[in-house]
N, C-alpha and C positions, 0 to 999 in steps of 0.2 A: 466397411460397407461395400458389398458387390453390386453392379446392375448388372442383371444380364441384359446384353445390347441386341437380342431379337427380341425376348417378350419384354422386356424394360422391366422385368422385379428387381426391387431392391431386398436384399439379405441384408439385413444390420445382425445378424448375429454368425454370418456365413454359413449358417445350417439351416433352419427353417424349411421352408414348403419347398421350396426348389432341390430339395434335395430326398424329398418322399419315395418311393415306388424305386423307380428305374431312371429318373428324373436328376439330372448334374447342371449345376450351376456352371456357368461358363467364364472363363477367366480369359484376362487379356496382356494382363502387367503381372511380374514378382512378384510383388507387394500382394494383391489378391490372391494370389498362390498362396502365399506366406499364412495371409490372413485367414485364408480358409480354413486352412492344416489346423493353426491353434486357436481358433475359436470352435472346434469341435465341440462339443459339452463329454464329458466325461461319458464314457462308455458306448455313445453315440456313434452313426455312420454320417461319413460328409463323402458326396460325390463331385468331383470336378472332371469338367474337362476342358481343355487347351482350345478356346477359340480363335490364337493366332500364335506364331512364333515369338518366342519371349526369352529377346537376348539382353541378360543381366550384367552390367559392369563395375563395379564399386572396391571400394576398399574401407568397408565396413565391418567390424567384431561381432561376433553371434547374428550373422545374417545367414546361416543355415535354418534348415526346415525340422522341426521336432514332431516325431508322432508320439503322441507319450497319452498318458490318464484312460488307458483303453480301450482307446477309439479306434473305429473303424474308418479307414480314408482309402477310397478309392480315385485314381487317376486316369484319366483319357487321353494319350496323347494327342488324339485323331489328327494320327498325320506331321504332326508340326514338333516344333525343335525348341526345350528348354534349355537355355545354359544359362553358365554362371562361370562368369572368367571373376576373379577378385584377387585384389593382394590383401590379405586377411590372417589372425590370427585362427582359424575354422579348420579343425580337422574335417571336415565331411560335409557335403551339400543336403543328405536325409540321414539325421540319427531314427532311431528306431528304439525306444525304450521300453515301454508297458503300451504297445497298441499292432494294429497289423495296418500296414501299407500292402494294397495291390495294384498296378501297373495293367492298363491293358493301353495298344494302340487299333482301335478300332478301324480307321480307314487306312494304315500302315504306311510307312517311312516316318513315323516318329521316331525322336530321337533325345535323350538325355546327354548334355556335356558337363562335366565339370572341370575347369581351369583353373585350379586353384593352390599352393602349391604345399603337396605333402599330403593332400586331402582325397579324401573318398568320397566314392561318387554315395554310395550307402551303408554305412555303418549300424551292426547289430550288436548292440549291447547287455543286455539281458534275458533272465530267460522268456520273460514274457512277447519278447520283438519276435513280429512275426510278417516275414517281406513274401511278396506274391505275386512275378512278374510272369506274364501273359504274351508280352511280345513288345516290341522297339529295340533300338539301338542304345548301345548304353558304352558312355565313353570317360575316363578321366585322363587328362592329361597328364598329370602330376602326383597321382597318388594310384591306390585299390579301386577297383569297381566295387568290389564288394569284398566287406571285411566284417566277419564277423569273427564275435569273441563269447557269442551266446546266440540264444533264439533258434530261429526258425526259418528256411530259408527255399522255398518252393521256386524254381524254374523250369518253366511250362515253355516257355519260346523267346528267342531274342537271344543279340547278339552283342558281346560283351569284349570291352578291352581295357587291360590298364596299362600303367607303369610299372615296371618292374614284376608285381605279381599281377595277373586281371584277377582273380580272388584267391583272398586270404584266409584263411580256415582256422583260428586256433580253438575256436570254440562252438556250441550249440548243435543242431544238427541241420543239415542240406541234403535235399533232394531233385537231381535234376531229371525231370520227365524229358527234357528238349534242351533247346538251346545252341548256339554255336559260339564258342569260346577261343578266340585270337589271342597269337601269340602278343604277349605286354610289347612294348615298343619306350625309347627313352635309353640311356646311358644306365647301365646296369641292370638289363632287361631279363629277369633270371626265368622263374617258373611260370606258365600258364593257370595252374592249378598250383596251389601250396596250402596243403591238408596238414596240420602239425597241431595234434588235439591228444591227450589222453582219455578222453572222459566225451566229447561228442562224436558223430555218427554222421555219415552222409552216404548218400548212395546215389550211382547213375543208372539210370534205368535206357537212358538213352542220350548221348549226346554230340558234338560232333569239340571235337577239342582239337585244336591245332598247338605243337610244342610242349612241353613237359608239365607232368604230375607228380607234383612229389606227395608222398604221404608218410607219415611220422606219428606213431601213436601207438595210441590202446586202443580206442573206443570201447563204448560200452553195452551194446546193445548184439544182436546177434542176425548174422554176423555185424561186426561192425563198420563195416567195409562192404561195399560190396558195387564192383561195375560192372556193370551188365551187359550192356554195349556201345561201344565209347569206336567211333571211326577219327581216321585222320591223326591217331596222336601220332607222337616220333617216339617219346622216352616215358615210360613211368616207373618210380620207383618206390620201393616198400620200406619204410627206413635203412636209407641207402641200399637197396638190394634191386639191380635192377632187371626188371621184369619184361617178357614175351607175351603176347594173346595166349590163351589156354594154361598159362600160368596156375598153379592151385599152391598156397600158402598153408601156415597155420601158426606162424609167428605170433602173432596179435591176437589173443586172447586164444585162444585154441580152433577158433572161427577161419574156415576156407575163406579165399579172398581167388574173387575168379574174374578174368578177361574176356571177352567174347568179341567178335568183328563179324 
């Protein structure tokens, strides 16, 4: 059960009328977050947004957030700061299975943490997962930002960092329209980008990357590769082969792979 605390509705099903139109239910605790995400009804859209800072501390199993059964969930940060520090058996704080997650932070300096350890901030699993961030800050301590193995993976804006990799690529396909992507930070701090897919596809149409891309694959799609214009990196590399701006390829599938600044 949610109330929103300006017009006082209650949701007992977390979806209902407050979430018709353009209209988001407003959340305050985890738990409500929680609830909302899966009490979606199959196929359906749930709108939420963040009406205050919601710092989460536990040591709970399967206390991550599930988007699954085809649902449509959109997020607001407006402004304000999810985390979730736990000592936990939880690889990831959003899996993404068969539904789409989209991300906006409407009044901006919102911000996503996860603290958790080994864990991703969002993990994509399948083909049907499909993630759609808009803009905030997106951080894990201790694992990926983003890790997909499948799906779908749209960044439009916002700033991203992890451990080790800030994302991980072995599967699906990504596209980044925008975005600013920090070098990982922690004890064994390797790639900014690590693209290592035979069979998925991503492209930069634009982005601002700081520290190394590595990529490793086939893809499948034509080309399958393809960055368009990427400022600030230091290194990027083509299965192990490392590359300049204006660089032209044809290793990977017979498909040009081009650099541009």
């Amino acid at each position: 059960v949610i109330t929103d605390k300006v017009s006082g509705k209650t949701v007992e099903s977390n979806w209902a009328d407050l979430n018709v139109g353009d209209n988001y239910t407003v959340v305050y605790t985890y738990d409500e977050l929680r609830n909302a995400i899966h009490g979606t009804p199959i196929g359906l859209t749930c709108r939420v947004r963040l009406g205050s800072d919601i710092i989460q501390k536990d040591t709970r199993n399967y206390g991550g957030m599930l988007i699954a059964n085809n649902a449509n969930f959109y997020l607001d940060l407006n402004g304000y700061t999810l985390s979730r520090t736990a000592v936990t058996n939880d690889i990831q704080l959003f899996e993404i299975t068969t539904g789409k997650l989209t991300i906006d932070d409407s009044k901006g300096g919102g911000q996503i943490i996860c603290d958790m350890e080994g864990a991703s901030l969002f993990r994509l699993c399948e083909a049907d997962a499909h993630l759609i961030i808009n803009g905030g800050t997106f951080t894990s301590k201790q694992g990926y930002c983003i890790f997909s193995t499948d799906g779908t993976t749209e960044i439009n804006d916002g700033t991203f960092r992890g451990m080790v990799h800030t994302v991980n690529f072995t599967g699906g396909n990504m596209v980044f329209y925008g975005g600013n992507f920090l070098v990982p930070f922690g004890p064994g701090a390797s790639h900014t980008l690590a693209m290592t897919s035979d069979y998925g596809d991503f492209q930069f149409m634009e982005a601002t990357v700081q520290g190394t891309i590595s990529i490793s694959g086939k893809g499948n799609s034509s080309p399958p590769f393809l960055v368009y214009h990427v400022t600030n990196f230091t290194d990027i590399y083509i299965n192990g082969r490392q590359m300049t701006v204006g660089d032209r390829v044809s290793e990977l599938t017979g498909n040009p792979i081009q650099f541009k600044k």
